[in-house]
LOKOL-200560 format. One record per residue: chain; z, y, x of N, C-alpha, C in turn. Coordinates in steps of 0.001 Angstrom, whole numbers, padded with zeros to 6 digits. Last residue first. Layout:
<rs>
+-------+---------+---------+---------+---------+---------+---------+---------+---------+---------+
| kette |     npz |     npy |     npx |    capz |    capy |    capx |     cpz |     cpy |     cpx |
+-------+---------+---------+---------+---------+---------+---------+---------+---------+---------+
|     A |       Z |       Y |       X |       Z |       Y |       X |       Z |       Y |       X |
...
+-------+---------+---------+---------+---------+---------+---------+---------+---------+---------+
</rs>
This chain:
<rs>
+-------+---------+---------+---------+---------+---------+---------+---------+---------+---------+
| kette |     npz |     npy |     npx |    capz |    capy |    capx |     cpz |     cpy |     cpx |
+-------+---------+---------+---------+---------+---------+---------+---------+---------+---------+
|     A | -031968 | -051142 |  015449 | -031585 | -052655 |  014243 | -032539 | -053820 |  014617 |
|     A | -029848 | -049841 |  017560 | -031256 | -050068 |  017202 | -031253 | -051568 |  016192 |
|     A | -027850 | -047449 |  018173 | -027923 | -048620 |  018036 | -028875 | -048722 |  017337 |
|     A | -027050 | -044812 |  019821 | -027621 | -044964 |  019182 | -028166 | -046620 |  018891 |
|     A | -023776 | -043355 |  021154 | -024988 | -044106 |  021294 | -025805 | -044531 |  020098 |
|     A | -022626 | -040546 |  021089 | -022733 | -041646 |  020519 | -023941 | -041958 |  020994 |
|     A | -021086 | -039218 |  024615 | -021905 | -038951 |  023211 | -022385 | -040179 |  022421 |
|     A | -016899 | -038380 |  024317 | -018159 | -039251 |  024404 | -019654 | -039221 |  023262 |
|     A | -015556 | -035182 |  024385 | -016023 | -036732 |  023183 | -017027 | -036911 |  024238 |
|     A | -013440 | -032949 |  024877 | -014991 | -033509 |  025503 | -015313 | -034910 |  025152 |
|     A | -012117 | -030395 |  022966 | -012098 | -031684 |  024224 | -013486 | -032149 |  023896 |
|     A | -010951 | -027060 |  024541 | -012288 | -027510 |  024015 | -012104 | -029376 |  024442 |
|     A | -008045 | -026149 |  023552 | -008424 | -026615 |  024490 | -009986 | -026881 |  023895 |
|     A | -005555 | -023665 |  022954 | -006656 | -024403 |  022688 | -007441 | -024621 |  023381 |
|     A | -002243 | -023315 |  023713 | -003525 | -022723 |  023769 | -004454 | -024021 |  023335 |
|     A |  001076 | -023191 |  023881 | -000092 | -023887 |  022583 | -001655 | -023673 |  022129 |
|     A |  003047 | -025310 |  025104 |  001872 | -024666 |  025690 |  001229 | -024733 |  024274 |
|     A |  006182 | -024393 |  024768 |  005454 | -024918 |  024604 |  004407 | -024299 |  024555 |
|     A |  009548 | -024861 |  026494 |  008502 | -023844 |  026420 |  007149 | -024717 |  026052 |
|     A |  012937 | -024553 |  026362 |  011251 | -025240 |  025576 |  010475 | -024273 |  025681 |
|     A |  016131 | -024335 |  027427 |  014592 | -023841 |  027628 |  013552 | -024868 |  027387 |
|     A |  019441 | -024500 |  027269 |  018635 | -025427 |  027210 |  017024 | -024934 |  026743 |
|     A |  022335 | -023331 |  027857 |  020976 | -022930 |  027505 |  019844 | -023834 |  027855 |
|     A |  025479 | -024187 |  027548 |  024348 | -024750 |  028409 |  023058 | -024424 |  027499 |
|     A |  028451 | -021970 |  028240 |  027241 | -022208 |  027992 |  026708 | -022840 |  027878 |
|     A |  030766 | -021154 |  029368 |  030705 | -022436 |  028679 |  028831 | -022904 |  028552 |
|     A |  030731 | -018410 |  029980 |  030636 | -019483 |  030927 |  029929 | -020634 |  030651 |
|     A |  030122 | -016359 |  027436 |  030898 | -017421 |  027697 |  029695 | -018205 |  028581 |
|     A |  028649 | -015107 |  023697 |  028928 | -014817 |  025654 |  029756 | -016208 |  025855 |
|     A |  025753 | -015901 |  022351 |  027001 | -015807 |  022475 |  027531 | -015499 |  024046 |
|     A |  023848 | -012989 |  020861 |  023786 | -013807 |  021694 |  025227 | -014093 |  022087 |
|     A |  022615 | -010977 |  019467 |  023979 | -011590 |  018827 |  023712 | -012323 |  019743 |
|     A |  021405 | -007315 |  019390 |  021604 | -008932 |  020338 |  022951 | -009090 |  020137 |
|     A |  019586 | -005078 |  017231 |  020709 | -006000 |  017589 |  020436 | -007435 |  018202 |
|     A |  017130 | -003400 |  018665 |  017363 | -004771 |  017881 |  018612 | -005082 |  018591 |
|     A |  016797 |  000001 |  018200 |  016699 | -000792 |  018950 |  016976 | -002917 |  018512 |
|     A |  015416 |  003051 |  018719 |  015615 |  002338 |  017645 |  015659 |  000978 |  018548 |
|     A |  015616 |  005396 |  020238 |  016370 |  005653 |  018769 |  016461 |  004582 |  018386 |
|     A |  013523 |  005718 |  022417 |  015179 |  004753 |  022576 |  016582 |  005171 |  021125 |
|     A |  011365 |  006707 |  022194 |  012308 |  007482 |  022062 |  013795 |  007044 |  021761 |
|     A |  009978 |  004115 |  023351 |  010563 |  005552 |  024395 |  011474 |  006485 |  023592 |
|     A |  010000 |  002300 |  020827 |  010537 |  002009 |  022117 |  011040 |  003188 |  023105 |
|     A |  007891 |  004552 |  019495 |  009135 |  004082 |  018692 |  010207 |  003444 |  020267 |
|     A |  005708 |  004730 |  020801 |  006332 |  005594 |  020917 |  007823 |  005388 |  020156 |
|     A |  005104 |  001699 |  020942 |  005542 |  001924 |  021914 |  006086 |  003136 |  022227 |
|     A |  004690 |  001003 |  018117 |  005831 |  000218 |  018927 |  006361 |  001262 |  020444 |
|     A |  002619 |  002312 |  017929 |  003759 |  003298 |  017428 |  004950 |  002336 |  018013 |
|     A |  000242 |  001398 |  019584 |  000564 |  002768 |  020133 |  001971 |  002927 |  019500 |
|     A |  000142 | -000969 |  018655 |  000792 | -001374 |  019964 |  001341 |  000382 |  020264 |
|     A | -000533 | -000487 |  015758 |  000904 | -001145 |  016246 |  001219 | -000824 |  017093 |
|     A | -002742 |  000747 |  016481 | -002143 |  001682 |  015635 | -000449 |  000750 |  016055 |
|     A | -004339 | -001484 |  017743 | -004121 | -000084 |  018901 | -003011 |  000828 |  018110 |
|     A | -004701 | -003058 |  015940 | -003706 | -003323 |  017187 | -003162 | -002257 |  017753 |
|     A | -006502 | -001563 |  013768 | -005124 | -002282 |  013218 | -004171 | -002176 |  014960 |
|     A | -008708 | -001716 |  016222 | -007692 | -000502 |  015205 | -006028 | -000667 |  014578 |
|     A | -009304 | -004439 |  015913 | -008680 | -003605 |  016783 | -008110 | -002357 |  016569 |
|     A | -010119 | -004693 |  012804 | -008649 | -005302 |  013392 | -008145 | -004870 |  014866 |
|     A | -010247 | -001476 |  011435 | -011030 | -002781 |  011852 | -009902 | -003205 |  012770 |
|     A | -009286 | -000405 |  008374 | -009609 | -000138 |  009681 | -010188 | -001382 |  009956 |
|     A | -008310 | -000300 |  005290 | -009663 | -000147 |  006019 | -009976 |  000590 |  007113 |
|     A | -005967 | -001237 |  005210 | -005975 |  000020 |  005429 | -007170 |  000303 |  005719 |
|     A | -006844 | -003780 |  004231 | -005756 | -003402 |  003458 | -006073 | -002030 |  003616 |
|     A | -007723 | -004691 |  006949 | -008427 | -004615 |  005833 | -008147 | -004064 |  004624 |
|     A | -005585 | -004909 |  008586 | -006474 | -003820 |  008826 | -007654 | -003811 |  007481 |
|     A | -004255 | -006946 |  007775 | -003826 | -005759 |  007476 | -004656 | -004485 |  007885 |
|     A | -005966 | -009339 |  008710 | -005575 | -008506 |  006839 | -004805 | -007592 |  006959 |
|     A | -006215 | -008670 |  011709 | -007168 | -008648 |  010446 | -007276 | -008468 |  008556 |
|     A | -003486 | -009065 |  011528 | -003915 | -007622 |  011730 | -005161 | -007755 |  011429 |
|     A | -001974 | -011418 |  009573 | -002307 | -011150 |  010673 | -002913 | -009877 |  010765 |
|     A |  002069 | -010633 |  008159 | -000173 | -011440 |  007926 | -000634 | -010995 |  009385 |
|     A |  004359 | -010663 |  008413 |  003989 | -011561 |  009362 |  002100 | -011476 |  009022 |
|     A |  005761 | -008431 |  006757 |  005060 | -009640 |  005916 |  004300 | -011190 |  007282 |
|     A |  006939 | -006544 |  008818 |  007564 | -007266 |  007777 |  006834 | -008821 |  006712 |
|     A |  004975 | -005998 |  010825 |  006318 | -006733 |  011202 |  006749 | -007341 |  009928 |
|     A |  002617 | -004457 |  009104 |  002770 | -006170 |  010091 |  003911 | -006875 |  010450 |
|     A |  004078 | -002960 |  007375 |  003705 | -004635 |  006977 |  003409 | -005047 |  008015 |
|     A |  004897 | -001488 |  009571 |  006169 | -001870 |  008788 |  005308 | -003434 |  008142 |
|     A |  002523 | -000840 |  010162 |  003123 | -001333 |  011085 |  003985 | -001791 |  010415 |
|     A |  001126 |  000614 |  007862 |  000334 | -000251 |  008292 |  001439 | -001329 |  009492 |
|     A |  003262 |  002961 |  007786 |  003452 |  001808 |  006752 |  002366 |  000403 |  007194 |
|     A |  001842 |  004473 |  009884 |  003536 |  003660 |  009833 |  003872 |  002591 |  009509 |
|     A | -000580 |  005152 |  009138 |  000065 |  004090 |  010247 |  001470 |  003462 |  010467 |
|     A |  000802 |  006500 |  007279 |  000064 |  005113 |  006699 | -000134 |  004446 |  008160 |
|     A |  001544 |  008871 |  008456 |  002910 |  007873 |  007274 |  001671 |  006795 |  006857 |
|     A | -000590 |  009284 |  009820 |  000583 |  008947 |  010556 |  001531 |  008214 |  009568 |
|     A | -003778 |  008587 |  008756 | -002106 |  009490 |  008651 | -000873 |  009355 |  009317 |
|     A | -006458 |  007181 |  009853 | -005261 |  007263 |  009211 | -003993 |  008191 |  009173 |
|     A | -008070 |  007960 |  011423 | -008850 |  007389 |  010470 | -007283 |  007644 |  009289 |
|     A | -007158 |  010783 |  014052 | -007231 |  009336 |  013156 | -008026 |  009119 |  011862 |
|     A | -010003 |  012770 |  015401 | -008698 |  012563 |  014450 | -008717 |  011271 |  014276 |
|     A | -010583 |  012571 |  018867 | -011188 |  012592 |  017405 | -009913 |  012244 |  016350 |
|     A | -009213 |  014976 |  021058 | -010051 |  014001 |  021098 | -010209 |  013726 |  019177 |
|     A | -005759 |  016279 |  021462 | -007454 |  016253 |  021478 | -008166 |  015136 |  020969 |
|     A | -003287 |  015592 |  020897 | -004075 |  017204 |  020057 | -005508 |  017455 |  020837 |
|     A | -001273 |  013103 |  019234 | -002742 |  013562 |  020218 | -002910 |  015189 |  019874 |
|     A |  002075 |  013518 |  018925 |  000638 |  013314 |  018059 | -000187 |  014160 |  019354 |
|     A |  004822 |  012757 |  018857 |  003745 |  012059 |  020027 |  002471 |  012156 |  019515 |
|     A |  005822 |  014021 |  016907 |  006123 |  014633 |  018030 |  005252 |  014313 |  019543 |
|     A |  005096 |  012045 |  014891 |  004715 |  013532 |  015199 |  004821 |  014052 |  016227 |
|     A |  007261 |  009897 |  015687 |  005412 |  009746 |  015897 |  004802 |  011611 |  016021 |
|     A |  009310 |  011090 |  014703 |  008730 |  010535 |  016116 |  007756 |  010553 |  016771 |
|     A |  008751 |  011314 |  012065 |  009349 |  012716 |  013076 |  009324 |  012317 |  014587 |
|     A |  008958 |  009060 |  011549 |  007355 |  009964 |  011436 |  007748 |  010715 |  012466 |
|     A |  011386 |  007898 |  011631 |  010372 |  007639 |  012549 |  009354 |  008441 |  012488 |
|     A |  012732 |  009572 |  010041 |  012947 |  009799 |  011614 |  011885 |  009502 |  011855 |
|     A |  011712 |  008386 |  007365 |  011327 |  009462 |  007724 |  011461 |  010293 |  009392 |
|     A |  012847 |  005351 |  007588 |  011146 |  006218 |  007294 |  010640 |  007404 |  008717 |
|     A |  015427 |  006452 |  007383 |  015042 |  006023 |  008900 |  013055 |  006126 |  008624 |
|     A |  015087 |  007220 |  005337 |  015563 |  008079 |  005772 |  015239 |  007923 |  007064 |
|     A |  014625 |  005423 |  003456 |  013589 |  006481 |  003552 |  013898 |  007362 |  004835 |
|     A |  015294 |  002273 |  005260 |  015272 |  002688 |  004504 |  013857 |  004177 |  004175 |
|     A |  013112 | -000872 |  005647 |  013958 | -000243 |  005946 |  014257 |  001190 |  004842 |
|     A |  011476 | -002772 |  004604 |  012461 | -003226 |  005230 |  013273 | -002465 |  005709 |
|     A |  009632 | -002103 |  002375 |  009237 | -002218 |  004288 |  010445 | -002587 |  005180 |
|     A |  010404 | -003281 | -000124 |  009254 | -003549 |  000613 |  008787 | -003087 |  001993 |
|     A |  013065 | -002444 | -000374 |  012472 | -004394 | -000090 |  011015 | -003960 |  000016 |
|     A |  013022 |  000067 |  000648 |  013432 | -001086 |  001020 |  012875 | -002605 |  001491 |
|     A |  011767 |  000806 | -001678 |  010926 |  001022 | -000814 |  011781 |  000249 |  000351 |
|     A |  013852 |  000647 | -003649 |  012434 | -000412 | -003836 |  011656 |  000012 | -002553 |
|     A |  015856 |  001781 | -002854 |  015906 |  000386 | -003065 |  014739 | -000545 | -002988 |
|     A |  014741 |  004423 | -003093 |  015152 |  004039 | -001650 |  015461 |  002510 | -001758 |
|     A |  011972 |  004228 | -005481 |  013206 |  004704 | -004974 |  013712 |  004072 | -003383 |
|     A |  008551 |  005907 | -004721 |  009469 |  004647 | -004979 |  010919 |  005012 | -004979 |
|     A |  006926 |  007808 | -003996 |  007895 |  007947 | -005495 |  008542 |  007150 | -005589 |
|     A |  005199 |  006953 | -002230 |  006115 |  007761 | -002058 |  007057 |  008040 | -003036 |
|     A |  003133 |  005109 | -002571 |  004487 |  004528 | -002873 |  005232 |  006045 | -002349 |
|     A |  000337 |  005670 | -002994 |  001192 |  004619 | -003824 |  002873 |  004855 | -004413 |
|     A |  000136 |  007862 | -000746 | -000065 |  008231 | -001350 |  000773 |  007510 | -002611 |
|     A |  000681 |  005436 |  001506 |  001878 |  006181 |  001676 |  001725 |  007168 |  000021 |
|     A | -000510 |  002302 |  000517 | -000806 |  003717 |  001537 |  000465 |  004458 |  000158 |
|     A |  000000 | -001176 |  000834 |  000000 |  000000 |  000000 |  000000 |  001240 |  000879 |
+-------+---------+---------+---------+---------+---------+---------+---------+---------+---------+
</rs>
């Protein structure tokens, strides 16, 4: 949904749908503003709809091809709009993720790391049997 939709929502319903409130919303623009280009070609998008374009990627998990379709951008677009507000959101060290991690000696952290790239595999070619 673009920012035009939902600005009337209340602070409950705009909640459950980006996960946070209006207020923190609204810091963050005041972020982003402050990191706004003043050359080169305007966005395609608004700053409160790049926002909201980022709030659904984190919040709904779809991939940036449907969410760039949603905001009719193109899925690199979609990336460059995440990777740019993650990263002015990160420097202005306002916003950060609670770590519940337990403390203690005791420990034993036990590490999986799984490979999950795709491989091309290589079949044998069928032979052709003659009647």
């Amino acid at each position: 949904m673009k920012y035009i939709d939902i600005h009337k929502m209340t602070d409950a319903q705009f909640k459950r749908l980006t996960g946070i409130s209006w207020s923190i919303y609204k810091l963050m623009i005041e972020i982003l503003n402050a990191h706004s280009a003043s050359t080169g070609r305007p966005p395609t998008l608004t700053k409160e709809n790049q926002l909201l374009l980022c709030l659904s990627y984190w919040r709904e998990y779809r991939t940036l091809f449907h969410v760039g379709m949603t905001y009719a951008v193109s899925e690199s677009t979609a990336s460059r709009i995440v990777r740019d507000t993650e990263d002015h959101l990160i420097k202005s060290k306002q916003f950060n993720l609670p770590k519940k991690t337990p403390n203690g000696s005791a420990l034993d952290w036990d590490v999986v790391i799984v490979d999950a790239t795709e491989i091309a595999v290589q079949r044998p070619k069928k032979t052709e049997k003659k009647l």
